[in-house]
C-alpha positions, 0 to 999 in steps of 0.5 A: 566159127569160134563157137564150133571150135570150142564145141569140138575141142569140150567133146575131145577133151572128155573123149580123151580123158575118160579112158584116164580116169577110168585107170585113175580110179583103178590105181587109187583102188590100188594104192589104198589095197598096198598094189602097185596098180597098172599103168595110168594109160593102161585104159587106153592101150586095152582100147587098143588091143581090143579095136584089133580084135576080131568080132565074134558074134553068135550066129543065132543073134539079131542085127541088135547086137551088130547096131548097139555097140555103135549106138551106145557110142553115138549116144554117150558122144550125142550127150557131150556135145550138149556138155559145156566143160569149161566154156558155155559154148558147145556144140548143140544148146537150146532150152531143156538141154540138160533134159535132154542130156540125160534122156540121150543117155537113157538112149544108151542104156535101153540099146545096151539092154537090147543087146544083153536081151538079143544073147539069148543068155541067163546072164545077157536077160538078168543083166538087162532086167537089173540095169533097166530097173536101176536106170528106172529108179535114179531117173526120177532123183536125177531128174529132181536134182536138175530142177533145183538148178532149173530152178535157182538159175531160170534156165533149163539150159546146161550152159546157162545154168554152169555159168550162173552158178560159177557166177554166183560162186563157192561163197553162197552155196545154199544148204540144199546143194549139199542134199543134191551133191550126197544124191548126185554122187549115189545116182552116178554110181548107180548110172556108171555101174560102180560099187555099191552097185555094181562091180564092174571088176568081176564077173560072178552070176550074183554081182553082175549088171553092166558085164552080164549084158556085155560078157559075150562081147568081143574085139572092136564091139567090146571096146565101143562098150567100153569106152562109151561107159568111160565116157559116160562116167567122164560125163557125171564127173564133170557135171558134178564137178561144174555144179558143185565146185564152181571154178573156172568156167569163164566166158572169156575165149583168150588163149590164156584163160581158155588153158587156165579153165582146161587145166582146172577142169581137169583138176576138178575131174580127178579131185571128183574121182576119188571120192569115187575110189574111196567109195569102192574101197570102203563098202562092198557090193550090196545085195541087188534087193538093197538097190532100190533103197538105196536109190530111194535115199537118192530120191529123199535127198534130192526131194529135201534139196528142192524144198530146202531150196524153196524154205 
């Protein structure tokens, strides 16, 4: 029982908080762009607005576009209840999770891409076409990088390999997770439709990938699209941030450390935000030929994490 109420509460707590550091990012953009910036809860109430809102769904489109935005959701909230946040116990664990993590994400993608494709749009195709490539291309650094920890810890368990490494600690950090960190941070860009490879702020022909699938959305669809991409990037930052910043994920359930682990976790959360913001601020968005080389980089980097590992 104690172990559901733990799973439950890891799964409301990256609900909740994403639509946060999604305005988080935004108003860091904006403090460095000499802006005031909007509300940090702004995310939440556009969430709301939009829920209200009336569906507009083209008469020519299939039962795809009624489906997707319901099981995009359901599969960004299927992959946090694999998600261990600040305790091991989560809702769903067995060997090979962290595999299947990311495969459930991949879920998403292809349902999301189904849609843009079931417009019957220039812009809903070109869309699909470009996040399916970009989907296609990270995989495999991804993927790379999750055998590094597969590898160091002797589990395919996400739950395991958090508490491993939280036990090895910040005092030995093999060289090679600094390869893995630089390749994580271009993946989850890539993944999460972010500058240099996207830009989810603007809606021109050239620069559009996530918003040219979704740009005929509308009302309570638009809004399960939206949350599911806040979600899903709530989800790479607390990855990351357990992996490469090993502090307060502890095995102990009293009340005390359990506030304590929340409170860090969500400190390592936005700490992992703004290199993010940073990011965005400092290049521009790259030409989508330019994509693969990039991914391509990802890839070498968490090649040399995996071998530096093994030398």
């Amino acid at each position: 029982m104690k172990n559901i109420i733990l799973g439950f509460l890891q799964v409301f707590i990256v609900v909740a908080i994403s639509p946060f550091i999604k305005t988080f990012i935004h108003k860091i953009k904006c403090i460095l762009r000499g802006q005031k910036g909007p509300s940090l809860f702004q995310a939440y109430k556009d969430l709301y607005k939009l829920f209200n809102k009336e569906v507009v769904i083209s008469k020519d489109a299939s039962f795809i576009s009624r489906i997707a935005p319901y099981m995009v959701l359901i599969s960004t909230l299927w992959a946090v209840t694999f998600l261990p946040v600040f305790s091991k116990y989560t809702l769903l664990s067995f060997s090979g999770d962290i595999i299947a993590l990311v495969y459930i994400l991949a879920f998403g993608i292809f349902f999301i891409a189904l849609y843009g494709l079931d417009q019957g749009s220039a812009f809903g195709g070109l869309g699909s076409s470009r996040e399916v490539t970009i989907a296609a291309l990270a995989e495999s650094s991804l993927m790379l990088i999750i055998f590094t920890f597969a590898l160091q810890t002797g589990s395919t368990n996400i739950g395991e390999i958090f508490e491993k490494v939280h036990e090895i600690g910040l005092s030995s950090v093999p060289v090679s997770f600094a390869f893995a960190l630089i390749s994580l941070l271009l993946v989850s860009l890539a993944e999460n439709a972010r500058i240099p490879f996207d830009n989810p702020e603007t809606h021109l022909e050239l620069t559009m990938v996530h918003e040219a699938m979704i740009l005929e959305t509308s009302g309570r669809h638009l809004a399960l699209f939206e949350l599911s991409s806040y979600i899903k990037l709530a989800i790479y930052l607390t990855v990351a941030s357990n992996l490469f910043f090993p502090i307060g994920f502890y095995k102990e359930t009293s009340i005390l450390l359990l506030a304590l682990s929340i409170v860090i976790f969500l400190i390592k959360v936005l700490l992992f935000s703004i290199p993010v913001a940073l990011i965005e601020m400092s290049i521009a968005k790259f030409r989508f030929f330019r994509v693969p080389e990039i991914l391509t980089l990802a890839f070498i980097l968490s090649l040399i994490s995996l071998i530096v590992y093994h030398v």
